[in-house]
C-alpha positions, 0 to 999 in steps of 0.5 A: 642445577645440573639437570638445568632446572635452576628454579628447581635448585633454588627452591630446594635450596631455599626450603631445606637449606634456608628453611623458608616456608615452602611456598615462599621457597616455590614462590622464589624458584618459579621466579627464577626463569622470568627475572633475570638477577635471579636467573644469573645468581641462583647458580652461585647460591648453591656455589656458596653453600658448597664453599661454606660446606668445604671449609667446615665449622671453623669456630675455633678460628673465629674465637682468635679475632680480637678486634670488635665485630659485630653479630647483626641479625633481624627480630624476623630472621629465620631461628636458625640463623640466630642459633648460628649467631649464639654460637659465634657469640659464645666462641668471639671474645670481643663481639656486640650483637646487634638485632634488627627490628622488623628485619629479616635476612634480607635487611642489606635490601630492605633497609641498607640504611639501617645495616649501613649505620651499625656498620658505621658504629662498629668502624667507629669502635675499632682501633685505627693503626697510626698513618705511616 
């Protein structure tokens, strides 16, 4: 990203990180220069990824959220993603996992409808503090 090459970043990204299939991964970096979404958010993917690095496995802290939460991944999600998934399960007292069918990681796109309903089923689970 530094030597100007965003497609280039985002396709690294994209094939070691998120462990897309490599075409995928080019597919996706060569597309950077000729849409511009892509253009002004590759950038911030790699922003991501260094602020997840910087705050580290915090399982223990997320083992003290009580309220309900849900785990919502898709039959077509990357494994890694889903071991990820295992590991807040195992560590959160109070979670449902939720496992999309036919979705993959990009379900908030491709079926916002589908991800907007488990949401709306979570919010209906968790306990509403008295109107002040």
């Amino acid at each position: 990203m530094t030597a100007g090459h965003p497609g280039r970043a985002l396709a690294i990204f994209l094939r070691d990180i998120a462990r897309t299939p490599a075409w995928v991964a080019w597919v996706s970096g060569a597309s950077v220069p000729l849409i511009p979404r892509l253009r002004r958010l590759a950038p911030h993917q790699l922003d991501d990824c260094a602020a997840i690095d910087e705050v580290g496995l915090r399982l223990d802290a997320y083992a003290r959220i009580d309220v309900p939460a849900v785990l919502l991944g898709g039959e077509r999600s990357p494994e890694h993603l889903g071991e990820r998934l295992d590991a807040l399960e195992r560590a959160m007292p109070n979670t449902e996992r939720v496992r999309l069918r036919r979705q993959g990681h990009a379900a908030n796109n491709l079926a916002p409808a589908r991800v907007a309903e488990v949401i709306a089923r979570l919010g209906d689970k968790v306990p509403r503090k008295p109107s002040q």
